[in-house]
C-alpha positions in Angstrom: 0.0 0.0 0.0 1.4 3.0 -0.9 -1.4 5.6 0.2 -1.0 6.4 3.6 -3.9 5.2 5.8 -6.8 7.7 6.6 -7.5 8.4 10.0 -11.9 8.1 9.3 -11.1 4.6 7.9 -10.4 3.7 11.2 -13.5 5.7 12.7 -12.9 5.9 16.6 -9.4 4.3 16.5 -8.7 6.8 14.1 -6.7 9.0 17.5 -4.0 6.0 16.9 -2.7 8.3 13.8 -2.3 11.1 15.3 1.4 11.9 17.1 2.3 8.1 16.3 5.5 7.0 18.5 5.1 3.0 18.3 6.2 1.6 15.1 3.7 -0.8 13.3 3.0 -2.6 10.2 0.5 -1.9 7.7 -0.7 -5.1 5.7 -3.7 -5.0 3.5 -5.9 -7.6 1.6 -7.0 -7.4 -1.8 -10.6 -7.0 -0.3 -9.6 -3.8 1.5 -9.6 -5.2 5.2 -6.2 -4.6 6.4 -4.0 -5.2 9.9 -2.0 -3.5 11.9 1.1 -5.5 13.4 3.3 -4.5 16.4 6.7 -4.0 14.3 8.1 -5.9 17.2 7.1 -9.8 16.3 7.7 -10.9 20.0 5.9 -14.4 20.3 2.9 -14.6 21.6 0.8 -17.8 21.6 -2.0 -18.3 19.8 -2.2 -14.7 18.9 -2.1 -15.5 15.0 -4.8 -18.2 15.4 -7.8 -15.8 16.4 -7.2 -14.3 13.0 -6.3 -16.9 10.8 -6.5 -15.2 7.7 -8.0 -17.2 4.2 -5.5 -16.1 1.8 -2.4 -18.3 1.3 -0.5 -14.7 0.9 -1.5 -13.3 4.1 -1.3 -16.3 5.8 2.6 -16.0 4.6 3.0 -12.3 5.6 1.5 -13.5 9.2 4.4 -16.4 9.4 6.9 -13.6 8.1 5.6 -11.1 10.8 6.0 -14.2 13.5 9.3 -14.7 12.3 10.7 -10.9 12.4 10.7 -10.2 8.7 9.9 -6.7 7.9 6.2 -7.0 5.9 3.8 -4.6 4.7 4.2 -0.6 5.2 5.6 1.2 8.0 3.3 3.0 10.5 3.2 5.0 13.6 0.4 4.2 16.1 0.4 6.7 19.2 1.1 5.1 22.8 -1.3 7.0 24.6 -4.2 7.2 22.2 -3.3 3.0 22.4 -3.5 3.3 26.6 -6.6 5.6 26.3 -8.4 2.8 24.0 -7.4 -0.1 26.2 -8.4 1.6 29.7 -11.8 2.2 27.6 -12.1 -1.4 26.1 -10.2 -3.6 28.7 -9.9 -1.5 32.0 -7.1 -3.3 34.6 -5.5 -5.2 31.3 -1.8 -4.5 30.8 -1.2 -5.3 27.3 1.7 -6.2 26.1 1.0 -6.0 22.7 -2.2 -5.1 19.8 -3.2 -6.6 16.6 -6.0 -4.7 15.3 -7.8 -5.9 12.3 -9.5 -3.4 10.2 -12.8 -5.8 8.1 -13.8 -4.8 4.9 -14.9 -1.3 3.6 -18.8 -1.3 3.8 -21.7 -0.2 5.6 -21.1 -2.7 8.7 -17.4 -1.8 9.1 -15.8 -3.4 11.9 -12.8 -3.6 13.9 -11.2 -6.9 15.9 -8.5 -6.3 18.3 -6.3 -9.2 19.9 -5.1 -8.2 23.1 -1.3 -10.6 24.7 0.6 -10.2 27.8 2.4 -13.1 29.5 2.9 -14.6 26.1 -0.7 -15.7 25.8 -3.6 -13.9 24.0 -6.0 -12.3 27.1 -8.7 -11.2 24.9 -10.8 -10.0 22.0 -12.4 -6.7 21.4 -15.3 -6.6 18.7 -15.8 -2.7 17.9 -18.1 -0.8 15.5 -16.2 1.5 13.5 -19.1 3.1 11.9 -23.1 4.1 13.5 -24.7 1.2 11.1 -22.5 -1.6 12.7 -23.4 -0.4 16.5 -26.9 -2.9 16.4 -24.8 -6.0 14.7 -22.0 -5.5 17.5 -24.7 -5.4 20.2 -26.8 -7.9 18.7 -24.0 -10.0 19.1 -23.4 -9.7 23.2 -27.0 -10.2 23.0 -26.2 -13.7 21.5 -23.3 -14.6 23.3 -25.1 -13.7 26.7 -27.4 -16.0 25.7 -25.3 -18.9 24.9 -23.4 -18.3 28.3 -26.3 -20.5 30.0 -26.7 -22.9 27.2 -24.5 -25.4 28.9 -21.6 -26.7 26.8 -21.3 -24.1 24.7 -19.3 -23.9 21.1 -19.3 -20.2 21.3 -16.4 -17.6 23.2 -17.3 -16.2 26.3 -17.9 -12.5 26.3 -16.5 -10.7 29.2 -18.1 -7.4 28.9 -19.9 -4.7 26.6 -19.8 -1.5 26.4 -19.2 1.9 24.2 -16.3 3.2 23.0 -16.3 6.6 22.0 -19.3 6.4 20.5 -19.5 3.0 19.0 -20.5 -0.4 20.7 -17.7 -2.8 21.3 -17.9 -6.4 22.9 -14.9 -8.3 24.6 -14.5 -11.8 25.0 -11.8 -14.8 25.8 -9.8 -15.7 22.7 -10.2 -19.0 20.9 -7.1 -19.9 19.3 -7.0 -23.3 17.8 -6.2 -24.1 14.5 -8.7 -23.2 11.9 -11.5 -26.4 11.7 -11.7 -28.2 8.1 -13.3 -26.9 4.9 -15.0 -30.2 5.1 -18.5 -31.5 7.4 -17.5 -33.9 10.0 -19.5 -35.3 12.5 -18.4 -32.6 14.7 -19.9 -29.9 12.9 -23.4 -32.1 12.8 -23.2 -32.4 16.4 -22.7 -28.3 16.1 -25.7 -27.8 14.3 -27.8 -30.2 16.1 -26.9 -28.2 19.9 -27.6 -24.5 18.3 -31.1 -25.8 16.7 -32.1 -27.5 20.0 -31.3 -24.8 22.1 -35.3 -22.6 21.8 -36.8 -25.1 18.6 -40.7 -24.0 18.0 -43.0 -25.1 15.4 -45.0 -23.0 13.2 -47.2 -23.2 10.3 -45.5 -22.1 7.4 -47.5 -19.4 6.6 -47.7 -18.2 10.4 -44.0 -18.5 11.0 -41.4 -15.7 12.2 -39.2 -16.1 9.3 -42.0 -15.6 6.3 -42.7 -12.6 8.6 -39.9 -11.1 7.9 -39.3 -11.6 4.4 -42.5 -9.9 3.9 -41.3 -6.9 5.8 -38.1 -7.2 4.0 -39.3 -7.3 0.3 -42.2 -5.0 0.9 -40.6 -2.2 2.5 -36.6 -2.3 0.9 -37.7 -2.8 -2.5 -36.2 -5.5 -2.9 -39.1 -7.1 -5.1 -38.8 -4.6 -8.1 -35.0 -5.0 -8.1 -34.3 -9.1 -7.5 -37.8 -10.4 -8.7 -36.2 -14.2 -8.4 -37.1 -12.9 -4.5 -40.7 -12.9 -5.1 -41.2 -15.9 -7.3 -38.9 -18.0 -5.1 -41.5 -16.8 -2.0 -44.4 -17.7 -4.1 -43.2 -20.9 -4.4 -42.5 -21.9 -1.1 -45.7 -20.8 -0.3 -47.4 -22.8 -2.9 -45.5 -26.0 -1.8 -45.6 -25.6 1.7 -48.8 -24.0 2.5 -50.4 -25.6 5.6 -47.3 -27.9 6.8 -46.3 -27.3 10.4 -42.2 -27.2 10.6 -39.6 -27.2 13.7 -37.6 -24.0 13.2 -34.1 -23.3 15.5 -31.3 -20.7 15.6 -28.8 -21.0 13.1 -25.4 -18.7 13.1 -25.9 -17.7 9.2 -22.3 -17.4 8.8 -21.2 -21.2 9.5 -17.8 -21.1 7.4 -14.5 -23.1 7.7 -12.8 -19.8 8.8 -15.1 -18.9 11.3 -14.4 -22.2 13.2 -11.2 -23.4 15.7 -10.8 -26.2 16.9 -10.0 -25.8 20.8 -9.7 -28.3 24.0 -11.0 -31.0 21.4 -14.1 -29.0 20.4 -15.4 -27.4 17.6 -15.7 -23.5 18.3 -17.5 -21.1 16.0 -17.1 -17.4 15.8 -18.9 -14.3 14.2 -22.2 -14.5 15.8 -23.5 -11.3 14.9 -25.7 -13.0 11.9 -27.0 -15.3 13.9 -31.2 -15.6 14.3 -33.8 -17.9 15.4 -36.6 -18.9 13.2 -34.3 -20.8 11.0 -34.8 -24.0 9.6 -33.0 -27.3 10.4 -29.5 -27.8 8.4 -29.4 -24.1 7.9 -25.7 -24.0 8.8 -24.7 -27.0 7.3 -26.4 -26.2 4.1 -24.3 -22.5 4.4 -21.0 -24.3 5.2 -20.8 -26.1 1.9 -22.6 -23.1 -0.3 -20.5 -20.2 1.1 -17.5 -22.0 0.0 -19.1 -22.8 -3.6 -20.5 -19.4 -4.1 -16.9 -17.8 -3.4 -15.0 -20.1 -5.7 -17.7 -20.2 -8.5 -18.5 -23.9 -8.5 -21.3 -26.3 -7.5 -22.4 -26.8 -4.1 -21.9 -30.6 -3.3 -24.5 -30.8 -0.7 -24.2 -34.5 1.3 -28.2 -34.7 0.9 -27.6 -38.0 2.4 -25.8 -37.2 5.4 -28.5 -34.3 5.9 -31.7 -36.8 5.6 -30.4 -38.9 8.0 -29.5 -35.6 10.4 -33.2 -34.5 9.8 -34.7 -38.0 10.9 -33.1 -37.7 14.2 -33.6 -34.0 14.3 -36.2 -32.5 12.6 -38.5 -35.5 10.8 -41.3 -33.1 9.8 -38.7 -31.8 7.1 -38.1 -35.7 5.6 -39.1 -35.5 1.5 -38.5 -31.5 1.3 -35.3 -31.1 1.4 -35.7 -29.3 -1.8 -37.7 -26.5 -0.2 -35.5 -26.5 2.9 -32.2 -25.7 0.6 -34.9 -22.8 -1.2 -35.2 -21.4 2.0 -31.7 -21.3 2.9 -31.0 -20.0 -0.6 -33.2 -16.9 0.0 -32.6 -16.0 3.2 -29.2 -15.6 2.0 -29.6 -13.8 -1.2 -32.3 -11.1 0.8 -29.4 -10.6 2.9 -26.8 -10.3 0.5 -29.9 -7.9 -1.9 -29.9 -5.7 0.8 -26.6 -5.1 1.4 -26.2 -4.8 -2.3 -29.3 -1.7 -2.4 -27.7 0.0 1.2 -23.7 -0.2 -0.5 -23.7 -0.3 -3.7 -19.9 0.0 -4.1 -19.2 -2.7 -2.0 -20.0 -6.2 -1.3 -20.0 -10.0 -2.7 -21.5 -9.2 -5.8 -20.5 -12.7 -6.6 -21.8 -14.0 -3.8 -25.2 -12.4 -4.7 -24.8 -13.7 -8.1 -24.4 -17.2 -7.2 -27.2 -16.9 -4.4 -29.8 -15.9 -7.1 -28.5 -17.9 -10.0 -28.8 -21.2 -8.0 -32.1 -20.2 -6.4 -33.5 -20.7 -9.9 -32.0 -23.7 -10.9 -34.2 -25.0 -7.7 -37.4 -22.9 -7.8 -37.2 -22.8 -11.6 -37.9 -19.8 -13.6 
């Protein structure tokens, strides 16, 4: 990068600019997220698993960082804009070093901080960076609260929330095992099968939460006059299902291989901020093999197999429409990705999008 880096891209950590006497590295991705790296590579463990970036590239600037090597630009963060942020985020934490990922430009723009001392990562700071982020950073806590008292949980712990200068922020303990596989295993099943359990309800199709609020989406976004494969693919649902009564469960909504660790023998999944209830059975499961489909441009190799068997145990009622269950999945997707697409229009997975509506039709028809 050879532009220097804007202090309102940072939004509230944008004070780190300003009078900068600790020397950092710049390192950007292609996708214009970008972190900032202690020029200082002291060890610390774990610290590079709870970012565990997808690209073989960064991945290799990351093990050059580890090792000392001088990588991306040079840049000055100030020391007591750095204190002033942790006393704000982290009170009674002395930090011995800060890697603070930057996400993708965009109209949810957030902010991850990894927090060492002793050698071992202490914690993780979620922040908004910009007013439109502040209800998916709450939403969030309001998420990991709840799976605080959900027994086992697969989730990290959140510590505490709060604001920061303006913008909502959540911490929680780290999770820094390796990244899980790009493949289903029985552990990510048995995943999917503890978030659905946790509050299931049953609804009539047409008197269910989740048509509800497609409704509300398409009639008031306008969705419907710009993505009319929305509509259709509603109508038909509707016509199909009509008067069945279905199980419906929380689903995270963002169940990818790089969103998951494996820690103390246990699958862990982060980035709740997507997740909702109201969702059908195999929601995740179905995402985990699409998202990675959708992003390289091929077909989704969906084990229907392994996911009929899953729904006898789980969710029987949705035995023999598994073809309407992958629909649904499919557009509640693409109305998220629509929206984004109308609010942003310069950024965003237009590919994603693409793929979402292009495969909704091979299944819907039309």
């Amino acid at each position: 990068m050879t532009e220097p880096l804007a202090p309102d891209r940072l939004g509230p950590l944008g004070s780190l600019l300003e009078g900068g006497d600790l020397p950092y590295r710049l390192v950007p991705s292609r996708s214009g997220s970008l972190w900032l790296l202690p020029e200082s590579s002291k060890w610390a463990k774990g610290i590079h698993r709870i970012f565990a970036p997808r690209s073989p590239l960064l991945r290799l600037a990351w093990a050059a960082w580890r090792a000392g090597l001088p990588v991306g630009a040079r840049l000055a963060l100030s020391s007591r804009s750095l204190e002033d942020l942790l006393a704000g985020v982290a009170p009674g934490l002395r930090a011995e070093g800060v890697v603070v990922y930057v996400g993708t430009p965009g109209a949810y723009r957030k902010a991850v901080l990894g927090l060492w001392a002793g050698g071992e990562a202490q914690v993780v700071i979620k922040l908004a960076l910009v007013p439109a982020a502040d209800p998916w950073v709450a939403w969030e806590a309001r998420v990991l609260e709840r799976l605080k008292g959900a027994g086992e949980s697969l989730a990290p712990k959140l510590l505490r929330t709060g604001q920061y200068a303006g913008r909502a922020f959540h911490a929680t303990e780290p999770v820094t095992g390796p990244p899980g596989p790009s493949r289903l295993t029985r552990a990510h099943f048995a995943y999917s099968a503890w978030l659905f359990g946790l509050e299931p309800s049953r609804y009539v199709w047409t008197e269910s939460p989740l048509l509800r609020e497609w409704l509300a989406d398409l009639s008031h976004k306008g969705l419907s006059r710009a993505f009319p494969t929305l509509e259709r693919s509603l109508m038909w649902l509707e016509e199909r299902l009509s008067r069945r009564v279905l199980s419906f469960g929380w689903a995270h909504r963002d169940f990818v291989p790089w969103n998951t660790r494996w820690a103390r023998e246990r699958l862990f999944v982060l980035d709740w901020e997507m997740a909702r209830p109201h969702r059908p059975p195999g929601y995740d499961l179905l995402h985990f093999i699409s998202m990675q489909a959708a992003l390289r441009g091929g077909a989704a190799r969906i084990p229907w197999m392994d996911l009929r068997e899953w729904l006898e145990r789980h969710a029987p009622e949705w035995v023999g429409v598994e073809r309407e269950l992958y629909a649904i999945y499919l557009l509640d997707q693409a109305l998220f990705y629509a929206r984004a697409r109308l609010e942003a229009p310069e950024v965003g997975e237009e590919r994603v999008l693409n793929w979402l509506l292009g495969e909704l039709k091979s299944v819907v028809g039309g």
